[in-house]
Jmol script that loads the backbone (N, CA, C; Angstrom):
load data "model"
ATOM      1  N   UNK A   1     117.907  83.891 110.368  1.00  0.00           N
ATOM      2  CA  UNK A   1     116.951  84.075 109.303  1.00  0.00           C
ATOM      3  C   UNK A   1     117.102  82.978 108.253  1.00  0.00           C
ATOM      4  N   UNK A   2     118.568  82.881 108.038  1.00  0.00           N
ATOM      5  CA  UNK A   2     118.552  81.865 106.531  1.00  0.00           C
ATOM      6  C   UNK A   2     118.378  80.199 107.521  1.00  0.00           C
ATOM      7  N   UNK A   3     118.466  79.987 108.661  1.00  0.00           N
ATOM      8  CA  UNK A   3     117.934  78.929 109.449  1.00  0.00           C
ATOM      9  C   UNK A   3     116.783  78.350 109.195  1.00  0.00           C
ATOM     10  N   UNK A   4     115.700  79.610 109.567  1.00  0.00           N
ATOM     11  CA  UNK A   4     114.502  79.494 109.728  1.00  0.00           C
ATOM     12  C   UNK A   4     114.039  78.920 108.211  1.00  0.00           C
ATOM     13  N   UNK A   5     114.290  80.035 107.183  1.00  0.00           N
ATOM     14  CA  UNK A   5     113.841  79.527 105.798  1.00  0.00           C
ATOM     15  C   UNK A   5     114.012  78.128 105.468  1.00  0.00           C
ATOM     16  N   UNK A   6     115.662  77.772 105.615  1.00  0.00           N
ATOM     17  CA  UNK A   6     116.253  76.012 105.018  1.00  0.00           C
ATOM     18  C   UNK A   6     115.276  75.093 106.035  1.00  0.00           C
ATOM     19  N   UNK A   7     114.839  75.221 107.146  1.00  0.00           N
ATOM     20  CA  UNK A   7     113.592  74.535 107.741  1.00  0.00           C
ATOM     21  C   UNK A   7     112.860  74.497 107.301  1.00  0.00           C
ATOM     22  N   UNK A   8     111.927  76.091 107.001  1.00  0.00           N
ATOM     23  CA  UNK A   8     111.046  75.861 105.884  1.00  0.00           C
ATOM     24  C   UNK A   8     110.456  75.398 105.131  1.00  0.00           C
ATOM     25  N   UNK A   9     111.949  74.934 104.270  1.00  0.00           N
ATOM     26  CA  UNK A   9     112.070  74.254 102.843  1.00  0.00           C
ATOM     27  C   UNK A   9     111.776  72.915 103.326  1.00  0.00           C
ATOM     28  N   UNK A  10     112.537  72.678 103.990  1.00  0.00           N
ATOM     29  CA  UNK A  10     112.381  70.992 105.055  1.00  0.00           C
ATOM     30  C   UNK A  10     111.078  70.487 104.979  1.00  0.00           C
ATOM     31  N   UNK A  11     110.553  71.424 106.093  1.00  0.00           N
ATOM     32  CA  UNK A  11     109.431  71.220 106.566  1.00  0.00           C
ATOM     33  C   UNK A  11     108.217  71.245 105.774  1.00  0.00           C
ATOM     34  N   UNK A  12     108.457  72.107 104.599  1.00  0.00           N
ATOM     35  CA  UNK A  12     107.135  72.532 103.675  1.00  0.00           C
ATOM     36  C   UNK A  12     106.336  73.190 104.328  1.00  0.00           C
ATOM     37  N   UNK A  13     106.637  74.330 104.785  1.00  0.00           N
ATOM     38  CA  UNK A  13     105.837  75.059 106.062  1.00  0.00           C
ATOM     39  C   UNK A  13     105.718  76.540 105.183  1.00  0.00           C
ATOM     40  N   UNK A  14     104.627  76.970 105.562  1.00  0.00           N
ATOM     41  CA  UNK A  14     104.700  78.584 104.593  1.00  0.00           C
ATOM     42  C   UNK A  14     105.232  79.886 106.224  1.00  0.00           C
ATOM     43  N   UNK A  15     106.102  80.666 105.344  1.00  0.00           N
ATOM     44  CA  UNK A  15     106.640  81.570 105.914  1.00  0.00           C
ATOM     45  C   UNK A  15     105.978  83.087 105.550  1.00  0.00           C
ATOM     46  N   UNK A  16     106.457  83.773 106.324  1.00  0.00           N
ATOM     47  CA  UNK A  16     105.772  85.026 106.123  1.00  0.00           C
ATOM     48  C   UNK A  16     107.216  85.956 106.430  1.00  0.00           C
ATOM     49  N   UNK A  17     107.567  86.507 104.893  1.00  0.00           N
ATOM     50  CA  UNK A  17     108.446  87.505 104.887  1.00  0.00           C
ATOM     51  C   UNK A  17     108.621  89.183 104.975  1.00  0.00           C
ATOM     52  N   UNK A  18     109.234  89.885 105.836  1.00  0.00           N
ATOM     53  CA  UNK A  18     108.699  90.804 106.002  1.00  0.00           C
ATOM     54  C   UNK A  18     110.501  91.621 105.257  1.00  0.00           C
ATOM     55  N   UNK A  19     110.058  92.428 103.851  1.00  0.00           N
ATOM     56  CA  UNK A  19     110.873  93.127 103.254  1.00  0.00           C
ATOM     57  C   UNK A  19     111.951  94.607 104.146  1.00  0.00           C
ATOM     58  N   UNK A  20     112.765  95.044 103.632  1.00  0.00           N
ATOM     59  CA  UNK A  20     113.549  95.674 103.992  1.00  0.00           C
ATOM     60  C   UNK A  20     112.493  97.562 103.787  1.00  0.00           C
ATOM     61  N   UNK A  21     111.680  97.342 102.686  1.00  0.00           N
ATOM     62  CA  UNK A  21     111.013  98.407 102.306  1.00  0.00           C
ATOM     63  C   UNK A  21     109.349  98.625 102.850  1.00  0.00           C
ATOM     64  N   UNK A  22     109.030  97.445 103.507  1.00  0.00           N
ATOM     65  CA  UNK A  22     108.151  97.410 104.291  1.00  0.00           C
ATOM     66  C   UNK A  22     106.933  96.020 103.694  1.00  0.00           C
ATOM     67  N   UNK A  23     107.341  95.691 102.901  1.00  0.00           N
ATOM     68  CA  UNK A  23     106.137  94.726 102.272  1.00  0.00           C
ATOM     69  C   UNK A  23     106.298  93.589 102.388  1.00  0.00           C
ATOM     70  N   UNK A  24     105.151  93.022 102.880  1.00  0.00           N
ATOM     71  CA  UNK A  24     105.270  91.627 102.984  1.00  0.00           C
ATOM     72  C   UNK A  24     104.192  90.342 102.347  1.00  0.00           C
ATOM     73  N   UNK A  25     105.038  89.134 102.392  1.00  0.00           N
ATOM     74  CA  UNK A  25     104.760  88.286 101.004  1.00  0.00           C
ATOM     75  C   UNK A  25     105.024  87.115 102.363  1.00  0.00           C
ATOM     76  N   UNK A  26     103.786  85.836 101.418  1.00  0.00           N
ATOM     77  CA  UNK A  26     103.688  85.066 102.526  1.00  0.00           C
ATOM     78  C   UNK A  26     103.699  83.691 100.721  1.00  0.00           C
ATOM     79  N   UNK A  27     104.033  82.875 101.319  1.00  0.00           N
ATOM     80  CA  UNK A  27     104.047  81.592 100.909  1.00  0.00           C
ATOM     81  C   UNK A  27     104.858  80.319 101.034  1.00  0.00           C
ATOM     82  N   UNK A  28     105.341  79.207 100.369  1.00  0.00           N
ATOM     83  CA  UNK A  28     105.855  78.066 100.857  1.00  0.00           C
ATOM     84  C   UNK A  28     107.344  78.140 100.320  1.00  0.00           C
ATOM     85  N   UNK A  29     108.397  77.948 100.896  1.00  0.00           N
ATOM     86  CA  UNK A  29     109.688  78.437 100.152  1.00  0.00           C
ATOM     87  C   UNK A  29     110.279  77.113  99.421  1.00  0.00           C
ATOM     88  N   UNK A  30     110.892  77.282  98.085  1.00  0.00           N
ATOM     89  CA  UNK A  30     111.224  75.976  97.455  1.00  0.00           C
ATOM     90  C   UNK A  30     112.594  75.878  97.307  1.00  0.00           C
ATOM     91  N   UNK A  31     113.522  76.848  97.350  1.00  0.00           N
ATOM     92  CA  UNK A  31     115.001  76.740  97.342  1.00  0.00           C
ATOM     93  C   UNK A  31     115.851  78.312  97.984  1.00  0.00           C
ATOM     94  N   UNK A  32     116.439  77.794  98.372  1.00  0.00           N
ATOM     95  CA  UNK A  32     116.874  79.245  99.051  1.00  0.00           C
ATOM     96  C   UNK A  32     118.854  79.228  98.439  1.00  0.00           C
ATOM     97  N   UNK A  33     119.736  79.912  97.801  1.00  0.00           N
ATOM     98  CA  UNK A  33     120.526  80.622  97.430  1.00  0.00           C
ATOM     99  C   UNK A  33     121.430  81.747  97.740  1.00  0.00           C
ATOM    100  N   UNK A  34     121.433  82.421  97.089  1.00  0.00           N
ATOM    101  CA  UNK A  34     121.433  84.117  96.880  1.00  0.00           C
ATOM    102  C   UNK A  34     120.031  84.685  97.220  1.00  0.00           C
ATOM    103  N   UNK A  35     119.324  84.238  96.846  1.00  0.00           N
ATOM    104  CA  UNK A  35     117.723  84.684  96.720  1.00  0.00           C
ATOM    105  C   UNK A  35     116.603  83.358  97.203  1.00  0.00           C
ATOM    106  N   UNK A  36     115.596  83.566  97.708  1.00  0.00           N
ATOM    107  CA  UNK A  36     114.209  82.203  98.203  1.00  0.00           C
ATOM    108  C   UNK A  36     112.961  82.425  96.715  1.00  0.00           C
ATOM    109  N   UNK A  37     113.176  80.993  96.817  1.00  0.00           N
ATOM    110  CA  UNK A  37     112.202  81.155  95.441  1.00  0.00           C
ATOM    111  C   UNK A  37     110.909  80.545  95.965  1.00  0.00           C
ATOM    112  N   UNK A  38     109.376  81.150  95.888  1.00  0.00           N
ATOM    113  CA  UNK A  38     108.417  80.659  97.053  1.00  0.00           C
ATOM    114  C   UNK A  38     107.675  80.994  95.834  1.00  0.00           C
ATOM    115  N   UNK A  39     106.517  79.537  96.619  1.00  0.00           N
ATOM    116  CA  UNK A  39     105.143  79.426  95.350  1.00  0.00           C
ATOM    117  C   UNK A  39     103.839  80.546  96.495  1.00  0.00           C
ATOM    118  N   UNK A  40     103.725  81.063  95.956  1.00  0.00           N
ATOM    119  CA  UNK A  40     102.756  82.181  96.114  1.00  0.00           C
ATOM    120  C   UNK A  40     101.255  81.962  95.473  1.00  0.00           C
ATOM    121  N   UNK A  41     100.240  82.940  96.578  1.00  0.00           N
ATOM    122  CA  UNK A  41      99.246  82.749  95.631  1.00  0.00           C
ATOM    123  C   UNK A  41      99.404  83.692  94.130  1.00  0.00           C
ATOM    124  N   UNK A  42     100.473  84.290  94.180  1.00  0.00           N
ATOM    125  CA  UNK A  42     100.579  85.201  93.000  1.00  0.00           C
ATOM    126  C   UNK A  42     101.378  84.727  91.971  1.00  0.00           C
ATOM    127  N   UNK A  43     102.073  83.167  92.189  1.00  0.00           N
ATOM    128  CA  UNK A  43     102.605  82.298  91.483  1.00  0.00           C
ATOM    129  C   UNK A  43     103.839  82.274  92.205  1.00  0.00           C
ATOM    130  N   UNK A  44     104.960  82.378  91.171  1.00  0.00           N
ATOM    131  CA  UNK A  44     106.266  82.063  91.928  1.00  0.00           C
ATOM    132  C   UNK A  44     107.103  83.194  92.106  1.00  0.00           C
ATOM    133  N   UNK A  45     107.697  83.438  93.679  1.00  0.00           N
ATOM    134  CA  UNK A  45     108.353  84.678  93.668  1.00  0.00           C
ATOM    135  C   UNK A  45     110.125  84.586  93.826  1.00  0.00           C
ATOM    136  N   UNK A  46     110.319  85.678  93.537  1.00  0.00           N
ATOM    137  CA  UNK A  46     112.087  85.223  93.891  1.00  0.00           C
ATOM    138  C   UNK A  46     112.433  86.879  94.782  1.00  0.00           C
ATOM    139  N   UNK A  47     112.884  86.265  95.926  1.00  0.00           N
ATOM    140  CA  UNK A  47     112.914  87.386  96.684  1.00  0.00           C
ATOM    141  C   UNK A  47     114.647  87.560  96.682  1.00  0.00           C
ATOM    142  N   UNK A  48     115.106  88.648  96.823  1.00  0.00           N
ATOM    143  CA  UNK A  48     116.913  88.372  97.193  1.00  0.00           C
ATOM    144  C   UNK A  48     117.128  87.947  98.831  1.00  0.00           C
ATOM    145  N   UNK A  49     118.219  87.411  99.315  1.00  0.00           N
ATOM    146  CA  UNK A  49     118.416  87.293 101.017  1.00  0.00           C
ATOM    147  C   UNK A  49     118.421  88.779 101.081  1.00  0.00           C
ATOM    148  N   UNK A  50     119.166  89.451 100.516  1.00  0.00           N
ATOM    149  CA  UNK A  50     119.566  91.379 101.492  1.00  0.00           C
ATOM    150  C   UNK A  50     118.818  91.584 101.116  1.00  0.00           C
ATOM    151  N   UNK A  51     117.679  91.670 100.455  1.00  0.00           N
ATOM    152  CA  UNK A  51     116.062  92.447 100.606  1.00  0.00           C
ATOM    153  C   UNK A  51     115.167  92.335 101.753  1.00  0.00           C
ATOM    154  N   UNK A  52     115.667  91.078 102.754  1.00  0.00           N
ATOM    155  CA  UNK A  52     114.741  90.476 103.736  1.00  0.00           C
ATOM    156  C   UNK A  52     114.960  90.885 105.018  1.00  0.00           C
ATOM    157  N   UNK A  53     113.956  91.518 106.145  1.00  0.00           N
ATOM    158  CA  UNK A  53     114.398  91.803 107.056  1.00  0.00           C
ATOM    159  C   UNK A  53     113.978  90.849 108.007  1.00  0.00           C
ATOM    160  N   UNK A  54     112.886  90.066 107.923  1.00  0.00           N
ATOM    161  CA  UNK A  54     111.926  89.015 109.205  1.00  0.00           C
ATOM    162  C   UNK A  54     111.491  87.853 108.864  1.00  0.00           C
ATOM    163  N   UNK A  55     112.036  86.607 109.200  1.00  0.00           N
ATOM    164  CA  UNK A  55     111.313  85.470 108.473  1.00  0.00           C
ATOM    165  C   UNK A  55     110.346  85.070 109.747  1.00  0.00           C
ATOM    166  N   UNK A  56     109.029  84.899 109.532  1.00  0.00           N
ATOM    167  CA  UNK A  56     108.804  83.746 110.576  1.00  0.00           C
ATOM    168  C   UNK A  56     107.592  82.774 109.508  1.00  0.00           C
ATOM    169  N   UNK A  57     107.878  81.582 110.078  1.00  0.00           N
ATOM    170  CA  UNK A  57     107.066  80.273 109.838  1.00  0.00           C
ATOM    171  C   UNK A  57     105.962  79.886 110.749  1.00  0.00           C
ATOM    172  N   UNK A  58     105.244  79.245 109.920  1.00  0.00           N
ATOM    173  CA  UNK A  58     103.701  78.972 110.587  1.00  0.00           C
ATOM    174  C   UNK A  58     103.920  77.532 110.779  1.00  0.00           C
ATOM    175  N   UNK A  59     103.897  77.229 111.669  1.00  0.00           N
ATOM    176  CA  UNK A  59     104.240  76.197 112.214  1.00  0.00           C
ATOM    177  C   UNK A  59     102.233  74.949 112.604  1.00  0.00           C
ATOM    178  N   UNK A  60     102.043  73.809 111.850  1.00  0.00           N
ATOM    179  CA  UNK A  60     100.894  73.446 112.062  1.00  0.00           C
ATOM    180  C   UNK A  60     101.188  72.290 112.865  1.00  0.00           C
ATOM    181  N   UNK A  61     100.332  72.003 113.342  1.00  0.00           N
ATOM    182  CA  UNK A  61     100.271  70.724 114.905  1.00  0.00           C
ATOM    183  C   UNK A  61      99.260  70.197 114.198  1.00  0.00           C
ATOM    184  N   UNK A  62      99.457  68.419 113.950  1.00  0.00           N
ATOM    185  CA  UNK A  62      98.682  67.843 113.779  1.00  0.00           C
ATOM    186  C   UNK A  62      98.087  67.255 115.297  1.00  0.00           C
ATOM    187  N   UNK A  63      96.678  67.198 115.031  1.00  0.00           N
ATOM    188  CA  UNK A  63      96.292  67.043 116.588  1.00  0.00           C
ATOM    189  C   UNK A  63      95.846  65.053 116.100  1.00  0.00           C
ATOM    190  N   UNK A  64      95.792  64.542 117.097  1.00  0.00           N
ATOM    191  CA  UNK A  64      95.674  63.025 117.232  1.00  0.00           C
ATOM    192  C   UNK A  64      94.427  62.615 117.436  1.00  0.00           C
ATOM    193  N   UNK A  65      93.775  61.832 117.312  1.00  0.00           N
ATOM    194  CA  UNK A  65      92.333  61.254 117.066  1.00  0.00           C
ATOM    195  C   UNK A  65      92.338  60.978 118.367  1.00  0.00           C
ATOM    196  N   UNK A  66      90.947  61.303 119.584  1.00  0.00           N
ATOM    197  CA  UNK A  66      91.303  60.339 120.896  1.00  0.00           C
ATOM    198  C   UNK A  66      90.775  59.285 120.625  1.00  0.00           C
ATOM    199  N   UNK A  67      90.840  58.460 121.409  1.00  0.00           N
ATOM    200  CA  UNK A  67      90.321  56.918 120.998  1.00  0.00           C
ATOM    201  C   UNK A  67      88.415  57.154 121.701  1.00  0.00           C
ATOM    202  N   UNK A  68      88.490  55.765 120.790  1.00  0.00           N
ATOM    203  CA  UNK A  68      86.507  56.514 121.385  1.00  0.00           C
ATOM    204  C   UNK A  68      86.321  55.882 122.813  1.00  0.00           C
ATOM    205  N   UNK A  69      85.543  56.955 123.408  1.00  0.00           N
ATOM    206  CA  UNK A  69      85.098  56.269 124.931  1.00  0.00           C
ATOM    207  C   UNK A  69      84.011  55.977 125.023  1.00  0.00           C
ATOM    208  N   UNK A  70      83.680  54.644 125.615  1.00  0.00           N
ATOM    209  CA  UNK A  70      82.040  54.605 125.947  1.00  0.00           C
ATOM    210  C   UNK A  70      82.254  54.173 127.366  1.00  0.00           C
TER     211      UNK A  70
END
end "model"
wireframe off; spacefill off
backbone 0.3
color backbone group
């Protein structure tokens, strides 16, 4: 879990966290600690690590231009 996040952070990739109490919060993570501090559309959140039960990341593929055919 704390893997996935410090990639995250790396990567600038938004994650989708799924809480210990059932709620879940999605945004881009900016430092991870004791606690992940993520810019949200609800601004900035600070989640604790033992509050967290599921990290996963959205992972985007830049796709490549084909070259033009005639």
């Amino acid at each position: 879990m704390l893997k996935e996040i410090k990639t995250a952070i790396q990567k600038k990739q938004i994650v989708t966290i799924r809480l210990n109490n059932g709620d879940i919060m999605q945004g881009i993570p900016d430092a991870c600690t004791d606690r992940v501090t993520m810019r949200s559309v609800y601004g900035p959140v600070w989640v604790p690590l033992d509050e967290i039960k599921h990290v996963s990341r959205l992972i985007k593929f830049e796709r490549k231009k084909d070259p033009v055919r005639i």
